[in-house]
C-alpha positions in Angstrom: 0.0 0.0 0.0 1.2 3.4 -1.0 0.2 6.9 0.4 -1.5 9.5 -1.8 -2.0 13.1 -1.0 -4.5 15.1 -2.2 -3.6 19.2 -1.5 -6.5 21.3 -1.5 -5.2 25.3 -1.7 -7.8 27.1 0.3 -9.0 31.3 -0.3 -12.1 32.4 0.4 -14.0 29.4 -0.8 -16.1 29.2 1.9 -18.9 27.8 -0.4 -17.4 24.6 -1.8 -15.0 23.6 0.5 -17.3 21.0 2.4 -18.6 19.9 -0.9 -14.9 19.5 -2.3 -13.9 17.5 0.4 -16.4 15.3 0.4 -16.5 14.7 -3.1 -13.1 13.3 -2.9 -13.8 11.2 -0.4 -16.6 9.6 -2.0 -13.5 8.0 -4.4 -11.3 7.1 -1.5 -12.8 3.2 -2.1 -11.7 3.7 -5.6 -8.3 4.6 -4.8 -7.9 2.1 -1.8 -8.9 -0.5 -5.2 -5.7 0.7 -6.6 -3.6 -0.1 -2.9 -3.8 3.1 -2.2 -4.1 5.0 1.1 -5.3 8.5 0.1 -5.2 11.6 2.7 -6.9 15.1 2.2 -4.2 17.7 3.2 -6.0 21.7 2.9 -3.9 24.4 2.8 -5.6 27.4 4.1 -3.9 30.6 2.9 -5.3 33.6 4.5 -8.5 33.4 4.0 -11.3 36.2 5.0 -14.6 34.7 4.8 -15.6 31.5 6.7 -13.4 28.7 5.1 -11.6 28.0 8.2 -13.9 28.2 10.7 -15.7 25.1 8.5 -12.3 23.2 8.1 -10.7 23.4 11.6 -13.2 20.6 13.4 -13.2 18.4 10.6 -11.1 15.4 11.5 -11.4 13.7 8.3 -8.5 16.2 6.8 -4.7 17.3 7.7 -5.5 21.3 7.8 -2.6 23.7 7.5 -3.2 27.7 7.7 -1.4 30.8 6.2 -1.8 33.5 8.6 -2.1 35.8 5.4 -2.6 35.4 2.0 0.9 34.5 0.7 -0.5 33.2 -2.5 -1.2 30.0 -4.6 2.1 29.2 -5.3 2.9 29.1 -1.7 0.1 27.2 -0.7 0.9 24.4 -3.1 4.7 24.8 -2.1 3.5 24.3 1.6 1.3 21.2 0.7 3.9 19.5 -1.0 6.4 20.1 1.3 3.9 18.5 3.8 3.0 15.5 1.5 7.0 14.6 1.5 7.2 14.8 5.1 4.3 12.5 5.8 6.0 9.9 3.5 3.9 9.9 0.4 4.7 8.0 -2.5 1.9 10.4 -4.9 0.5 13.7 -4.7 -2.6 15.4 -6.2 -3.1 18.9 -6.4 -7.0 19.5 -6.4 -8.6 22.8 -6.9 -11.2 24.0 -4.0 -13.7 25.5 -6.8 -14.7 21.7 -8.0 -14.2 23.4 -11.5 -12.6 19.7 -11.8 -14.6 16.6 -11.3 -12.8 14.6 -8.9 -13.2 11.5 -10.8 -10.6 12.6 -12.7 -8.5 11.7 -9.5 -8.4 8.7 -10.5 -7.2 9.2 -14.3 -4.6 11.4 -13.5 -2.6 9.2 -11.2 -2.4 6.0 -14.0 0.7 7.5 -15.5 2.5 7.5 -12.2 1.1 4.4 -10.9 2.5 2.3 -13.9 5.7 4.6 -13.7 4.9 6.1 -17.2 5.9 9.6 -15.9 6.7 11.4 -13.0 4.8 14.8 -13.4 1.1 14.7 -15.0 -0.9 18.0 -16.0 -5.1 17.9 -17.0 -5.6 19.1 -20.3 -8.9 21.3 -20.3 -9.4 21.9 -23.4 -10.9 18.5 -24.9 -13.6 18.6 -22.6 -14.2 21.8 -21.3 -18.1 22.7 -20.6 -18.4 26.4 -21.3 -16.7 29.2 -23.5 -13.5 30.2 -21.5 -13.3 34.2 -21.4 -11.2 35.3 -24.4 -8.5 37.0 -22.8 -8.1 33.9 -20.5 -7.8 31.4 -23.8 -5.5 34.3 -25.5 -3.5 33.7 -22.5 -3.7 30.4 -22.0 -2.4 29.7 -25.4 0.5 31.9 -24.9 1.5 30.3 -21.9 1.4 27.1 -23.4 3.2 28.0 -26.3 6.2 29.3 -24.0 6.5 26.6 -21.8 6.0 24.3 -25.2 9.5 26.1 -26.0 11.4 26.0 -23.0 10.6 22.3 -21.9 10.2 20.6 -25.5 7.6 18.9 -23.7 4.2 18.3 -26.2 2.3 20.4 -24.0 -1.5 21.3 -24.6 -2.0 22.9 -21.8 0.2 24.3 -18.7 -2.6 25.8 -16.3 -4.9 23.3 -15.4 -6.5 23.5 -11.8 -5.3 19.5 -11.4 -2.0 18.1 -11.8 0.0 15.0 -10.1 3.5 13.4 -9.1 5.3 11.2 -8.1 7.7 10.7 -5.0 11.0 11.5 -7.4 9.7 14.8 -8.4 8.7 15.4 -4.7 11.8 14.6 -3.2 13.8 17.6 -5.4 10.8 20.1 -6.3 11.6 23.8 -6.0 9.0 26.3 -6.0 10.3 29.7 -5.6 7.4 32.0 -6.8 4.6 32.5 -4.0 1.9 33.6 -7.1 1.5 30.9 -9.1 3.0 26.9 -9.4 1.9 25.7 -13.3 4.7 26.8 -15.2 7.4 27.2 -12.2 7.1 23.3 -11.5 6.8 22.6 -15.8 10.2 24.1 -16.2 11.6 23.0 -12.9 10.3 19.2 -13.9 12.3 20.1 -16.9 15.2 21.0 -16.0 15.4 18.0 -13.5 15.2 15.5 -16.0 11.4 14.6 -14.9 9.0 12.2 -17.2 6.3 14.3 -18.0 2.1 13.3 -19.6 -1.3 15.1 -20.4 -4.4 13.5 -19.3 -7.5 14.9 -20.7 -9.8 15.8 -17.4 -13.2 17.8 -17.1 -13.5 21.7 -17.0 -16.6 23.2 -15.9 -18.0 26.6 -15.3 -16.6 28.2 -11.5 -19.7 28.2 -9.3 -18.6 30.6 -7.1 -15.2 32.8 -6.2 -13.1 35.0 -8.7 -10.1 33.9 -10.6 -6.9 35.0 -9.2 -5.5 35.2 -12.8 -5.2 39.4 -13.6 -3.7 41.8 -15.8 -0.4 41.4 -13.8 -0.3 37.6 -14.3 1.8 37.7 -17.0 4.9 40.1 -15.5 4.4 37.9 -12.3 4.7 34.8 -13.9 7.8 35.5 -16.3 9.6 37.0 -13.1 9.0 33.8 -11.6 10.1 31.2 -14.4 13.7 33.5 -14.2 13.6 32.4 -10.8 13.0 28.5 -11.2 16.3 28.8 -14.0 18.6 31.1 -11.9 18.0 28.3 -9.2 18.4 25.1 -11.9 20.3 26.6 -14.5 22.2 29.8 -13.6 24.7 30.0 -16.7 21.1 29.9 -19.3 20.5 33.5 -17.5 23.3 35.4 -16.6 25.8 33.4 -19.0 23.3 34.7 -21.7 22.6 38.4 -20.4 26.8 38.4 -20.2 27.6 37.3 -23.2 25.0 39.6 -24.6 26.7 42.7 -23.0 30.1 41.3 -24.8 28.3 41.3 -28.0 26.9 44.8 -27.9 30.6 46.0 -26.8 32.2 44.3 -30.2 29.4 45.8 -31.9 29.7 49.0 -31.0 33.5 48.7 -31.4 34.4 47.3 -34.5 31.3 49.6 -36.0 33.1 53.0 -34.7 36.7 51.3 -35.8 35.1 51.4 -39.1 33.5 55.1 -39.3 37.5 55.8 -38.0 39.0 54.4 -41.1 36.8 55.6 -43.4 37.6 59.5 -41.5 34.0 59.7 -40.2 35.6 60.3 -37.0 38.4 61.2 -34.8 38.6 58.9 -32.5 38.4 54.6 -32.9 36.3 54.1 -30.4 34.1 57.3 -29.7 32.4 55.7 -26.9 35.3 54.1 -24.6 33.4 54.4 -21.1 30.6 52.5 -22.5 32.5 49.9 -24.1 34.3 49.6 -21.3 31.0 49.2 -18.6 29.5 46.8 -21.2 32.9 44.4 -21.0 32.8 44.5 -17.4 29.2 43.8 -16.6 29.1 40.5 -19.3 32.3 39.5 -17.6 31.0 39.6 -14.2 27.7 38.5 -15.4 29.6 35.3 -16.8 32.0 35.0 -13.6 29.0 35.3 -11.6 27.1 32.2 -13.9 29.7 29.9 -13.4 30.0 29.8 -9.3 26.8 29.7 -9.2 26.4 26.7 -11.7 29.4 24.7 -9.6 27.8 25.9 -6.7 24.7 23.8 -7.4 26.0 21.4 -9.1 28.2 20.6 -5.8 24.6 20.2 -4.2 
């Protein structure tokens, strides 16, 4: 018998939450079919309304509060990190919303359970029941198309509510970003060498609650992927950046070298300091990639 966890981030969903839980453990016989022993761990981040004064006399679940509102990112961060102490061989994540049907528990584990992969995402998008807002799909597909690029994986979609893993992604994840987890722990599962698969799960419409997803997703979410690499892969961004700053500095020089010969001015390099500054900051920049990549890889 092997332990599953099944994280349920918790924020102001005071009107599910009961539901949620007991929807999924309606399929704990289902699970137990499968030698599993399945736990419900909630992650309570912050919230205002009455979500934890429901949760905290249920003894049916392992419940775990944020004083404030740190974030989603967090929350899942703090409910995996939970899940690996308490020994568990698979984790679900599980939104609160039940914009998921929990049936598709059961579906998403399959890959890990015959040890097909070792990180599994829901695709949405085959059977979705209503028309997603148009900036969401927009963004949705842009997302996906990055995270297509940078991982290589076949990806179809890289925001579901529902993913799972397995106990060798637990055991090394790294989720630096409080805001949101989907595309830090993609390209951290990357990066570690991770087995990755799509499931196709149910989408239906929210029945209560408001996205977190805003106009500042994007700029949060980009700031957070250079996190995940600077942490993995340390030489992809400031080995870049300083090469970059090199570039522009031979650029620069061998064009004003040029105007020089032909007379078009008097000195051969016009702009000395900032050749100079560029040099310096793509060798540091460089230096600074390299101790940082043995550092980790000394890890």
């Amino acid at each position: 018998m092997k332990k599953i966890s099944i994280i349920i981030p918790v924020f102001n969903e005071e009107k599910t939450i009961i539901k949620t839980i007991d929807s999924i453990i309606g399929i704990f016989p289902s699970l137990k079919k499968k030698k599993l022993i399945p736990e419900i761990i909630v992650i309570n981040d912050g919230s205002s309304d009455q979500s934890y004064q429901k949760l905290k006399n249920l003894k049916k679940i392992i419940l775990v509060s944020h004083h404030t509102n740190l974030g989603l990112g967090a929350a899942v961060r703090t409910g995996l990190n939970i899940a690996k102490e308490r020994g568990s061989e698979f984790v679900v994540k599980f939104d609160a919303d039940l914009q998921h049907s929990v049936e598709d528990i059961n579906q998403i584990i399959e890959p890990l359970i015959i040890n097909y992969s070792d990180i599994v995402y829901g695709n949405r998008f085959k059977k979705i029941s209503y028309k997603m807002p148009f900036i969401r799909r927009i963004g949705n597909k842009l997302f996906t198309g990055l995270m297509k690029k940078l991982t290589n994986w076949d990806l179809k979609d890289s925001q579901p509510g529902i993913f799972a893993v397995n106990k060798n992604y637990l055991d090394i994840f790294r989720i630096p970003g409080d805001y949101n987890y989907t595309q830090q722990i993609l390209l951290d599962a990357y990066h570690k060498q991770m087995r990755f698969a799509h499931v196709d799960v149910s989408f239906n419409l929210r029945e209560s609650g408001d996205s977190f997803v805003s106009l500042k997703y994007p700029f949060k979410v980009i700031y957070q992927l250079l996190m995940v690499l600077v942490g993995i892969k340390p030489m992809k961004v400031f080995g870049l950046t300083g090469l970059s700053f090199l570039f522009l500095a031979i650029m620069i020089s061998f064009f004003q070298i040029y105007n020089f010969s032909l007379g078009l001015s008097t000195k051969p390099i016009e702009n000395s300091n900032l050749v100079i500054v560029l040099i310096f900051l793509g060798v540091q920049l460089i230096s600074f990639g390299i101790l940082a990549q043995l550092i980790i890889e000394k890890k």
